[in-house]
N, C-alpha and C positions, 0 to 999 in steps of 0.2 A: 816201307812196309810197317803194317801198323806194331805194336808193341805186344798186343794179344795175340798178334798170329805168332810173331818170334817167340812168343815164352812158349805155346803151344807145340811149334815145331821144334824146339832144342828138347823136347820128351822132360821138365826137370818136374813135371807132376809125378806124381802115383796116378792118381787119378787124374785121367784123361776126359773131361766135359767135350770136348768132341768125337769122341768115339764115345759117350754115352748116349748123347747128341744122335749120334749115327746110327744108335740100334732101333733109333725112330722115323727119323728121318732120312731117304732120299736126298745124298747127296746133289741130285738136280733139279731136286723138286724144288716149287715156288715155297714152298712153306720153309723148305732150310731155308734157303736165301735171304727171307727176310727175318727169321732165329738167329743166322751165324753172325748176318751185319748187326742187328739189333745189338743181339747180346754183346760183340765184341766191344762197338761203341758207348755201350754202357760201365761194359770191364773196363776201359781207356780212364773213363771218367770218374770211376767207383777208385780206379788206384791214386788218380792223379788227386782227388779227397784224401783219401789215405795217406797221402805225403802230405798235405799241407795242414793235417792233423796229427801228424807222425807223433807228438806229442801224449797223444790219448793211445798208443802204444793199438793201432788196429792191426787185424792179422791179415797182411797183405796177400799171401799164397789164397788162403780160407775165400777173401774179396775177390779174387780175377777166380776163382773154381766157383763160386756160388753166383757170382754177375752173370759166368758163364752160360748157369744154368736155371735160370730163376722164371724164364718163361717156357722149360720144354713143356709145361702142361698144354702149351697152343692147341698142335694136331689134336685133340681129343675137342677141341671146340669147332663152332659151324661159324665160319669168319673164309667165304669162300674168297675174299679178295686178296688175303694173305696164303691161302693152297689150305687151307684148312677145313678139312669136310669130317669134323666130327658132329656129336648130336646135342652135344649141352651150348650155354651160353658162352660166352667168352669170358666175361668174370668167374667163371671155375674155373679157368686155366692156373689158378693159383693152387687152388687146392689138390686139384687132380696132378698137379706137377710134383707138390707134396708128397702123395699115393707114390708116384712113381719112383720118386728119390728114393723112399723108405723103402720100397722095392728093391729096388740097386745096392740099398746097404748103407747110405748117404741121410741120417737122419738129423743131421744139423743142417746142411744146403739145403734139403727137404722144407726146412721151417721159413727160409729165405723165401722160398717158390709161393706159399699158401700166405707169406707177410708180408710179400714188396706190393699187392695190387695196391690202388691209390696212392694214401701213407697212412693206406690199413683199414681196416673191416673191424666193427667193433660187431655184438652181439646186436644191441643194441640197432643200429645200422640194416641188419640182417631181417630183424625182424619189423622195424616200421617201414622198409623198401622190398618186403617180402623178396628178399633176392634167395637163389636157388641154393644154397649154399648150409654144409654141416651151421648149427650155432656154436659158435664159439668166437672167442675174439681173437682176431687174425692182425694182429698189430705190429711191427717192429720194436724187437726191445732191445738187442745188441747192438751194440755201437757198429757190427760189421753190414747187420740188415738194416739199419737206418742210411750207411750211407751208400747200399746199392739200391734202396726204396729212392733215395733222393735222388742219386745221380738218371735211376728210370726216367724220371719224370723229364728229361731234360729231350727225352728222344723218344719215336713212334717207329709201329710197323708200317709206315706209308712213304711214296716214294717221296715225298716232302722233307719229312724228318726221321728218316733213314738214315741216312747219315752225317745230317747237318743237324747243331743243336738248336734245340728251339729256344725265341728269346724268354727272358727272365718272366716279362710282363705277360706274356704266351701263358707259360707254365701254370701261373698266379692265376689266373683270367679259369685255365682251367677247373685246378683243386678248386678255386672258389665257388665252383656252382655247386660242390656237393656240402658248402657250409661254410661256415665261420670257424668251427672248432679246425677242421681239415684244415683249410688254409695257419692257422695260429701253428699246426703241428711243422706244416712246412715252412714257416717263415723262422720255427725255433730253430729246426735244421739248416736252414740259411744261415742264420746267429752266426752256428758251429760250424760249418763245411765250409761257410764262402762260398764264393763263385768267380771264376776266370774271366 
């Protein structure tokens, strides 16, 4: 059993990310399933960062509650292959997961959700890719949303890499098409996190 489900089931949060999780999602529905794997497998890997940076003193509770919850903005997106039947694009998922946190009362995880997409939305970005999205720069600045933005990248909502992580060269291949700057951000985070 994986590690995120055990910390989950001993209750040792206040806050509970999957009973937040739940007041959205259908426990049977296709869209949790691939929310609860996702995210879990991101939490795994967002911690196991956390330890081999233990050094830069990250706040591990804050990493496995915001890994948690850093894609509930999905369901509000039109992404029918993941159970998702909402009406905007799927890059709001950040933002709108934002809305929702600050909702709930969670206005630090909230900033996690609107900063992990890519390794960040700059204004910049927003406006010469006229993407649908508030302007504002949407970046990771905390040491705890840099390493659940990195360890994202290592995993999909597809049954591919769902649960298996993707390779190094994968990841790279990817961030690379939306730049050189992109890529230079994630290869700083490489520097710092390493990789297993």
């Amino acid at each position: 059993m994986d590690s995120a489900f055990l910390f989950f089931n001993e209750g040792v949060l206040k806050m509970k990310p999957l009973e937040i999780i739940e007041k959205y999602y259908g426990p049977a529905s296709r869209a949790y399933y691939f929310l609860a794997h996702h995210s879990r497998k991101v939490a795994e890997k967002a911690l196991s960062i956390a330890e081999r940076v233990s050094h830069l003193n990250p706040d591990r509770k804050f990493i496995e509650e915001a890994a948690m919850l850093h894609d509930i903005g999905i369901f509000l997106t039109d992404e029918p292959a993941i159970g998702c039947h909402g009406n905007t694009a799927y890059i709001c998922h950040g933002y709108l997961g934002r809305e929702l946190l600050e909702k709930e009362g969670f206005p630090v995880h909230a900033l996690v959700c609107e900063r992990h997409v890519g390794v960040g939305i700059t204004v910049q970005d927003i406006e010469e890719n006229n993407l649908p999205l508030p302007k504002r720069d949407m970046i990771p600045l905390t040491l705890e949303e840099q390493i659940i933005c990195f360890a994202d990248k290592f995993f999909s909502k597809d049954e591919e890499f769902l649960l298996e992580e993707k390779p190094l060269d994968r990841v790279r291949k990817g961030i690379s098409k939306f730049g050189d700057e992109k890529l230079r951000r994630f290869d700083a985070w490489f520097e710092i996190f390493g990789h297993e």
